[in-house]
C-alpha positions in Angstrom: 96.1 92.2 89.2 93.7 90.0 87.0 92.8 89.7 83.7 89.3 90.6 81.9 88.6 86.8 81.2 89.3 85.8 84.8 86.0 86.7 86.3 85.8 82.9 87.5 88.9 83.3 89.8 88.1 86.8 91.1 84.9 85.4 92.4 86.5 82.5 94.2 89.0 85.2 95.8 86.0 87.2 96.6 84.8 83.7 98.8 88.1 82.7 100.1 91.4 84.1 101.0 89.9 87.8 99.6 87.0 87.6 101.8 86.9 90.9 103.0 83.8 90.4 105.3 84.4 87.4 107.0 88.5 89.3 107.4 86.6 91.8 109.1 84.5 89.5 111.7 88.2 88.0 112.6 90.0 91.6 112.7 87.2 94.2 113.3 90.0 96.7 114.1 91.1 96.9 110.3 89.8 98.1 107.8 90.1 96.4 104.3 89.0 96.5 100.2 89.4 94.5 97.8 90.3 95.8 94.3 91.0 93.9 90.9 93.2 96.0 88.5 91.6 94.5 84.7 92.8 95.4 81.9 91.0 96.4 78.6 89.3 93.7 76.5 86.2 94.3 74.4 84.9 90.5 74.3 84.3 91.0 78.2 83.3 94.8 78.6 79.7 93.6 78.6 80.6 91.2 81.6 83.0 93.1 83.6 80.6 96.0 83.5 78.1 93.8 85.3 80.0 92.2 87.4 81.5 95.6 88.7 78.2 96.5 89.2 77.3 93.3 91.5 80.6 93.1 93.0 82.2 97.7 92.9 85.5 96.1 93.2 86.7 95.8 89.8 89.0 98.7 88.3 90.0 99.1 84.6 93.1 100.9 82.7 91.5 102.4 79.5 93.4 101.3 76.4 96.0 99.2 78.0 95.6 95.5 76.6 97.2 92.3 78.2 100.4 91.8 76.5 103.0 91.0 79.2 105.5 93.5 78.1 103.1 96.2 79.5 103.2 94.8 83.0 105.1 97.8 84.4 102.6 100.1 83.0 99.7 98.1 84.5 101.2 98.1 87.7 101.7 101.6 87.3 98.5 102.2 87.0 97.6 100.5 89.6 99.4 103.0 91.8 98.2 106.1 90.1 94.4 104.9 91.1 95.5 104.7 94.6 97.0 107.6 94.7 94.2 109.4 93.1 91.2 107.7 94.8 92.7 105.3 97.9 94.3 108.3 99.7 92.7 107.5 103.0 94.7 103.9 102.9 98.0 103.1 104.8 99.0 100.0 102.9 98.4 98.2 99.5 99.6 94.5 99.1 99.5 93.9 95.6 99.4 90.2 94.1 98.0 88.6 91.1 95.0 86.8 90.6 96.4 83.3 90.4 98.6 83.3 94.1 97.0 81.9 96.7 97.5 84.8 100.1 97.4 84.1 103.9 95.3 86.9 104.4 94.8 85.9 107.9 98.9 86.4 108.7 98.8 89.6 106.4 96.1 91.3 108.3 96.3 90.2 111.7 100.4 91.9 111.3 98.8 95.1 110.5 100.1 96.7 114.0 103.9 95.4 113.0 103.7 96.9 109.7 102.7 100.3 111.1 105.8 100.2 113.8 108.1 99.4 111.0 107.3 101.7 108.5 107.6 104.5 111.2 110.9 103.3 110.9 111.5 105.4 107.6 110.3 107.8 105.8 109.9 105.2 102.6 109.5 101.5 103.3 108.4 98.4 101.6 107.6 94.7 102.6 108.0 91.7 100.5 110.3 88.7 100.0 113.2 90.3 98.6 115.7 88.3 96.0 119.5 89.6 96.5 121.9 89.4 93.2 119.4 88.2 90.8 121.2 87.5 87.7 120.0 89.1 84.6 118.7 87.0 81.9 120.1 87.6 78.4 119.0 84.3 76.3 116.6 81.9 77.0 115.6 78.4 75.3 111.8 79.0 76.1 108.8 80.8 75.9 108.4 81.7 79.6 112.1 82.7 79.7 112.2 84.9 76.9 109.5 87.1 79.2 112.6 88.4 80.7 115.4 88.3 78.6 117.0 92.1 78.9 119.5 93.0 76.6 123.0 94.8 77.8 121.4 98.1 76.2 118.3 97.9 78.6 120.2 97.2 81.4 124.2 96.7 81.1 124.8 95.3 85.0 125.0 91.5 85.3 122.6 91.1 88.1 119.9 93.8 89.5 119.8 95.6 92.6 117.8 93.4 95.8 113.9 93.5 94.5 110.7 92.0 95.9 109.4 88.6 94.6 106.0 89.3 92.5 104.0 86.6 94.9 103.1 90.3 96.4 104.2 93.0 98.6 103.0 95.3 101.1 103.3 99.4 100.4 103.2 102.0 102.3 100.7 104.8 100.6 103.4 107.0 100.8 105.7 105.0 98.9 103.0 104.2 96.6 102.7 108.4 95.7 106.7 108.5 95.7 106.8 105.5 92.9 104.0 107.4 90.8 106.0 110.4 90.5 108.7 108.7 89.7 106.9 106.6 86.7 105.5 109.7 85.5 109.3 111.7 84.8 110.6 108.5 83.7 110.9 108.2 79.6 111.4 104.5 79.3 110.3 102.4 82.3 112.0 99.1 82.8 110.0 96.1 81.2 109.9 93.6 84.7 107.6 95.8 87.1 108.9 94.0 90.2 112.9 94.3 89.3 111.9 98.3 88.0 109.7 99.4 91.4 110.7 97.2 94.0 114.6 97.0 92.6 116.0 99.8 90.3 113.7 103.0 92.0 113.5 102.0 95.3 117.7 101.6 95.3 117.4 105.3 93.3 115.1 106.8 95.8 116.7 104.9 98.8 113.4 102.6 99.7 114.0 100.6 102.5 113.2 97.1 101.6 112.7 94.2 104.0 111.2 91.5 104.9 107.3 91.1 105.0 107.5 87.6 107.5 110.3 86.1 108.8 110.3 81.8 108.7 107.1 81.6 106.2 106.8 79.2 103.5 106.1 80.6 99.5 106.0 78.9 96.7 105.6 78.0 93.0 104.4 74.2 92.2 101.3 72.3 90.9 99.4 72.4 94.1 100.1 73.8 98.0 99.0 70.5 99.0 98.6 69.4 102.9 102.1 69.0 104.2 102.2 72.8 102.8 99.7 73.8 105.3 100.7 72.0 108.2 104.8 72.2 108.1 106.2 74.4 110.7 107.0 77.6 109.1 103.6 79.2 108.8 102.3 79.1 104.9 101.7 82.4 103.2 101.6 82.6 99.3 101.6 79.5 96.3 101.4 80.2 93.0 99.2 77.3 92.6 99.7 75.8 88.8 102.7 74.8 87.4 102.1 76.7 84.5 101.8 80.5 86.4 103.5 82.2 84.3 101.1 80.9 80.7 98.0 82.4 79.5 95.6 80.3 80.5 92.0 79.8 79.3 89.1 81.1 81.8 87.9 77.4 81.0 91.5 76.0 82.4 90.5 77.3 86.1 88.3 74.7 87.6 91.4 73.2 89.3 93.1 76.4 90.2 89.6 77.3 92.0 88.7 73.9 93.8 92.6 74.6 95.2 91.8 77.9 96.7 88.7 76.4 98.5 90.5 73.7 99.8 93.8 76.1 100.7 90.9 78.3 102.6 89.1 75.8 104.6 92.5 74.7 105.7 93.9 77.8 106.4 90.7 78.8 108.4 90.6 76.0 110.5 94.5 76.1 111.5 93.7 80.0 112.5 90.4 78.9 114.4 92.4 75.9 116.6 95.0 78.8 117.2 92.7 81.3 118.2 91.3 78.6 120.6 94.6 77.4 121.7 95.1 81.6 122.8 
């Protein structure tokens, strides 16, 4: 998920931890694409049309601007494409543009995920956040994101749902949540808590764990120690300020981090290859 202005950050994921051709030369047994779901902006049409045309990985929702409070109809969206034209595809992991992935764990676990979502007939992988208390004030701007009010949703605290650094889905379950959106007269607001949390516990989704003993997380950098701790590292939201609208100017930082984040990650794979 990535915003029209961002086209500085998809291109470093293109070069690092979305590097779908040098994933390939690792794991030629896999077969992978990389997508970025954009949303409408007519300052950058102009741009992104180009850059689609360099790069045939970028995929728009007409007439759908940015405002946060259509995030569940983004992601939405994001499912319908795949149903519509990824129907050949087993999995989707979906993430946003500013969370730094392992893809090297994620793909080389491709084999596990297949046995597992045998399992059941609908599945999904992710970090999963049990008893999440639902927020009714807030003192802050990023808070007041996901303030629900007791008409929205009248339970104190949500059903187990999948952290938004990103989850892995099953193309089946991908269809089933579609179908689902589409009957639906008034989707929840917080796509994570509605898909991964209120329909999966309606449709009975199995949810579970993507990696056992992994290390996520939100700070201002995944510095070293975060790469060489013993638990294996797999997501960062890498700025403090995640959750802000940031400037395409603001993302120097954010993309000298997921070079450095990649040339460490690449070399801890390499000694481990060597050491097999």
């Amino acid at each position: 998920m990535s915003k029209c202005s961002h086209s500085s950050l998809r291109q470093t994921i293109r070069r690092t931890w979305g590097n779908i051709h040098l994933l390939a030369h690792y794991f030629p047994h896999v077969k992978l694409k990389l997508l970025f779901l954009v949303d409408v902006d007519s300052q950058s049409k102009t741009k992104i049309e180009l850059e689609h045309r360099l790069s045939k990985d970028i995929v728009q929702v007409v007439n759908l601007p940015e405002q946060y409070e259509l995030v569940t109809h983004r992601e939405a969206a994001l499912y319908t494409f795949v149903k519509m034209r990824c129907y050949q595809a087993k999995f989707i992991f979906k993430t946003d543009d500013d969370i730094f992935i392992n893809t090297f764990m994620l793909v080389s676990s491709q084999q596990r995920f297949d046995i597992l979502s045998n399992k059941s007939v609908y599945s999904l992988f992710g970090f999963p956040i049990e008893h999440g208390l639902v927020v009714r004030h807030s003192s802050d701007e990023v808070g007041d994101r996901y303030v629900i009010t007791d008409d929205e949703y009248s339970c104190p605290r949500y059903p187990t749902f999948l952290s938004g650094f990103g989850y892995l889905i099953p193309f089946r379950t991908c269809s089933l949540f579609v179908k689902a959106y589409e009957r639906d007269q008034k989707p929840f607001l917080l796509s994570d808590v509605y898909f991964t949390g209120l329909l999966a516990e309606m449709m009975n989704i199995h949810r579970e764990k993507l990696f056992d003993n992994v290390d996520y997380r939100y700070q201002t950098q995944c510095d070293q120690q975060f790469f060489t701790k013993q638990n294996s590292p797999f997501a960062c939201a890498a700025v403090k300020d995640h959750f802000k609208q940031k400037q395409a100017s603001d993302h120097s930082s954010l993309m000298n981090d997921y070079n450095l984040y990649w040339t460490e990650l690449k070399a801890k794979y390499n000694a481990v290859k060597i050491g097999n």
